[in-house]
Structures are given as structure tokens and as C-alpha cells.
PAVOMI-783838 format. One line per 2 residues: number of its first residue (from 1); their letters; for each residue x, y, z of C-alpha. Coordinates in steps of 0.25 Angstrom, whole numbers, plus 2048, in hexadecimal, padded with zeros to 3 digits. Layout:
BEGIN
NUM = a = X/Y/Z ~ ...
***
This chain:
BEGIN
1 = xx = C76/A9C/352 ~ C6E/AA6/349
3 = xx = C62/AAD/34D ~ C5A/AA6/340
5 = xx = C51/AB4/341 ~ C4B/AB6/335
7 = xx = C44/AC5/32F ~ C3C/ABC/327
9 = xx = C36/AB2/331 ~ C34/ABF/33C
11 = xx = C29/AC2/332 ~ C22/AB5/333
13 = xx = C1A/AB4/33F ~ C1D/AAA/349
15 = xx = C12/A9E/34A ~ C10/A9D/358
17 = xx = C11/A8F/35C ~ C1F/A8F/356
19 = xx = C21/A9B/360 ~ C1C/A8F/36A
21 = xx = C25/A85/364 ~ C2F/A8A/364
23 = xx = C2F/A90/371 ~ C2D/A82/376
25 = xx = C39/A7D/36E ~ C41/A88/375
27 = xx = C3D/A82/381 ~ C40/A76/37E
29 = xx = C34/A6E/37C ~ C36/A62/373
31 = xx = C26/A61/36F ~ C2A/A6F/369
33 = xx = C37/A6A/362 ~ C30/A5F/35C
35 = xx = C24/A67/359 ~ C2C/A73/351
37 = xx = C35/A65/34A ~ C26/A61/344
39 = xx = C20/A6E/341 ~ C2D/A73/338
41 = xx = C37/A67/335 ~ C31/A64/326
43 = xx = C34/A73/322 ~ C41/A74/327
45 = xx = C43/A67/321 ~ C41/A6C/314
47 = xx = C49/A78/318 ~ C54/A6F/31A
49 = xx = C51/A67/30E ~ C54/A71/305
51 = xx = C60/A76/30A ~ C66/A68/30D
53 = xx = C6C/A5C/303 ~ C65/A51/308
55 = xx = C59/A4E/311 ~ C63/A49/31C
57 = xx = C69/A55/31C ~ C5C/A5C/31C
59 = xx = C59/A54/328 ~ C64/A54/32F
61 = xx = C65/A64/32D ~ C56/A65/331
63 = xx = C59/A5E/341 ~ C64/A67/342
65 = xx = C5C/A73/33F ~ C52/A70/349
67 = xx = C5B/A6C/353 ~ C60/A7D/34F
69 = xx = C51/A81/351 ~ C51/A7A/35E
71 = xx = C5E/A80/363 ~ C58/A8E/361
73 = xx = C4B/A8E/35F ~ C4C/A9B/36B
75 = xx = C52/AA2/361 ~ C43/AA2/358
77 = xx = C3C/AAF/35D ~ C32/AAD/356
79 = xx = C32/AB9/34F ~ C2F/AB1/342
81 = xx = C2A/AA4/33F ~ C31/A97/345
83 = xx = C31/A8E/338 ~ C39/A9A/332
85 = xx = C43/A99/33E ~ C44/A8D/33D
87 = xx = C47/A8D/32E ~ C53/A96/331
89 = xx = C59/A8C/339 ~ C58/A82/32F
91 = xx = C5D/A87/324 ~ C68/A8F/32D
93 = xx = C6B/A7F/331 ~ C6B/A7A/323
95 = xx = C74/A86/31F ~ C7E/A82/32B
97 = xx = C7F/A73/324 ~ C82/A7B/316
99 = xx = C8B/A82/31C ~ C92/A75/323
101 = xx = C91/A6D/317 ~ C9A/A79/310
103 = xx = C8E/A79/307 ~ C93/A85/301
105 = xx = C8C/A89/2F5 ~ C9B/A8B/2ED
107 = xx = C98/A89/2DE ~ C95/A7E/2D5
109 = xx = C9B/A7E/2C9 ~ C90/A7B/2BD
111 = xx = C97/A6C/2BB ~ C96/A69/2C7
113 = xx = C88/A6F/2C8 ~ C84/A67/2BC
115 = xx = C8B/A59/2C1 ~ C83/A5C/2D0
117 = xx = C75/A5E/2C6 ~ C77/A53/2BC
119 = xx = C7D/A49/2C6 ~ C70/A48/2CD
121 = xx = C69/A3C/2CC ~ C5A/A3B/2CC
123 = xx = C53/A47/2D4 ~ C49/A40/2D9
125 = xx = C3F/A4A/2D5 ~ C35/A41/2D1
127 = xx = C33/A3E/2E0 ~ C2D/A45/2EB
129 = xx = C26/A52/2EC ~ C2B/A5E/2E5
131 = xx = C30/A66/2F2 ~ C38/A59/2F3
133 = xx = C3D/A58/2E5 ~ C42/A67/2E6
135 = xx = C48/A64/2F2 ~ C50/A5A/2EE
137 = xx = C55/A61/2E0 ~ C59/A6D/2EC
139 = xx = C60/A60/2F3 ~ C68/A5E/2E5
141 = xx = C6E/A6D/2E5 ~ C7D/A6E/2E9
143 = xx = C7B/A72/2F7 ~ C7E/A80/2F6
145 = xx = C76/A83/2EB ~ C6A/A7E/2F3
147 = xx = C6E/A86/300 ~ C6F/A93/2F8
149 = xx = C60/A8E/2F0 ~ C5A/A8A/2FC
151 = xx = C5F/A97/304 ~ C5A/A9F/2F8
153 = xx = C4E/A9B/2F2 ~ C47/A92/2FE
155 = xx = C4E/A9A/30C ~ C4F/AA8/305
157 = xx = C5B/AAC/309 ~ C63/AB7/301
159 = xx = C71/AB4/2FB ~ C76/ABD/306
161 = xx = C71/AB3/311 ~ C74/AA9/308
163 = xx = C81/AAB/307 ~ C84/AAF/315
165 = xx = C7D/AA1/31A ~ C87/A99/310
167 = xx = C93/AA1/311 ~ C92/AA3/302
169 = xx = C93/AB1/2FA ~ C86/AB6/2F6
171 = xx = C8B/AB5/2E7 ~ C8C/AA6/2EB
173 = xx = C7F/AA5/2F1 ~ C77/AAC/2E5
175 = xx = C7F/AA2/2DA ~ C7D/A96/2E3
177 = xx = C6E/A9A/2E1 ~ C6E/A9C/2D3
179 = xx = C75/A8F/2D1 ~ C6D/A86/2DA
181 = xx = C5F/A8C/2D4 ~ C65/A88/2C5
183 = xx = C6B/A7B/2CD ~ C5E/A77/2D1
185 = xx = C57/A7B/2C5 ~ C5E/A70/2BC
187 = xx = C5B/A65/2C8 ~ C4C/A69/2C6
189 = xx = C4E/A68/2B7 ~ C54/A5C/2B9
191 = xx = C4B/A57/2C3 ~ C3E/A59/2B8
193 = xx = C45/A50/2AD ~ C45/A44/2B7
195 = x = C36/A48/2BA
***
């Protein structure tokens, strides 16, 4: 299991009652469990939202996550912030579902890409809020265009992580990128004709 260490998060300070908790989740405590379960399940929902096609899968990927934080919560040194650990876990297990799906990101061809956009009934954009709307026209993307958007632009990864996470080449994981942002720019277009 990796370390999930992080340069980034060994900046941020570590609050310390999550040093608490999760010293008590360490321990075993299930008052701690479902204490750190309230305090950071929402976020890493939406963590897992974006990455995921559906929010069953999201769901589904969120649980497992957790039950990952849970195994090896010892290994948090809390050398950073524990919402940051725990963020690597979750998208490390969201990754781990990509990678099981054989959610390649292998290349559309633009027919494809243009059946896959115009095939789409309604967006449902006129409902919800707009954190919702967006995450539903990332839901829409061809799975690995929104692995490499979302490990880009919301996890900021580099291509080099990027590619080494997938097991894609960094060219692939640079035109993925490019595609999904124009991908998704004609689902917004889209999306604003319906509103």
C-alpha cells in the first residue's frame, strides 16, 4: 500500500484534533470512525463524483475509500493535514476502479466523439445547483477524458503523474486533456441552448 505522503500537504499544518482523531481511529475507537466519516465524507464525495460515471459508483468508491483510510490511517504522520490524506486515498481508489474498468484513455475518434456529444438527451442543466450541473456535464465525458480533466485541472497532477497513474504515455495524457477541455466545452455550449 503506498505511503500517500504528500510535499504538498507536509506544508499544511496539521489541525490538532484531527491529530486526535485520527489517533483514536488508530486505536480503534468507533466514535472516532464515525466522527472522521461526518467531518470529511461530503468532500470526498464530491472528490469521487467527479472522477466516477455515476453517483452509485461515486458511492460505492466513497465506502471503499474509507474502509482504505481505516486500514491505514497509521500510516498518517500528520506531517500535513489529514483531509489531504485522506484525499490521496480517495482519488488513489478512484484511480484503482479506472484502472480495473480498463478505463483507458485510448482515443476517440471525432465521429465517435461527436455521436457520444450529440446522442445525449437533455442535460438536465436547468436542475440543480451549478456545482451539480458542472458535475454532471464531467459525468458525461468519456471516462478517460474525465480521469485526465479531473487529475489535471481539479487534483493537479502533472501529465508525468498522470500518465504513470493510468499507465498511459505522457503524449496520451496531454491529448486526452486537450480533447476533454474542447469535449466538454461543446456540452456546456450545448447545455446553454436547453437554458
Amino acid at each position: 500500500m503506498p505511503d500517500y505522503a504528500n510535499k504538498q500537504d507536509a506544508q499544511t499544518p496539521p489541525d490538532p484534533d484531527d491529530l486526535e482523531l485520527a489517533a483514536a481511529c488508530h486505536a480503534g475507537e468507533p466514535q472516532a470512525q464515525r466522527a472522521l466519516w461526518e467531518r470529511y465524507k461530503n468532500r470526498m464525495y464530491g472528490v469521487c463524483l467527479r472522477l466516477a460515471a455515476s453517483p452509485q459508483e461515486a458511492e460505492d468508491w466513497l465506502q471503499e475509500a474509507f474502509i482504505q483510510v481505516f486500514r491505514h490511517i497509521r500510516k498518517y504522520r500528520g506531517e500535513g493535514s489529514l483531509e489531504g490524506w485522506i484525499r490521496r486515498v480517495v482519488v488513489r481508489t478512484a484511480i484503482q476502479h479506472l484502472k480495473q474498468q480498463r478505463l483507458k484513455t485510448t482515443g476517440l475518434d471525432n465521429e465517435r466523439l461527436e455521436r457520444l456529444l450529440f446522442e445525449e438527451g437533455e442535460t438536465g442543466a436547468g436542475e440543480g445547483d451549478e456545482p451539480g450541473r458542472l458535475v454532471g456535464l464531467l459525468q458525461q465525458l468519456p471516462p478517460g477524458f474525465r480521469a485526465v480533466l479531473n487529475l489535471y485541472v481539479l487534483e493537479e497532477r502533472s501529465h508525468e503523474e498522470i500518465a504513470r497513474e493510468l499507465n498511459i504515455t505522457v503524449g496520451t495524457s496531454k491529448s486526452q486533456l486537450s480533447r476533454a477541455k474542447a469535449f466538454l466545452k461543446r456540452l456546456i455550449d450545448k447545455t446553454l441552448i436547453f437554458l
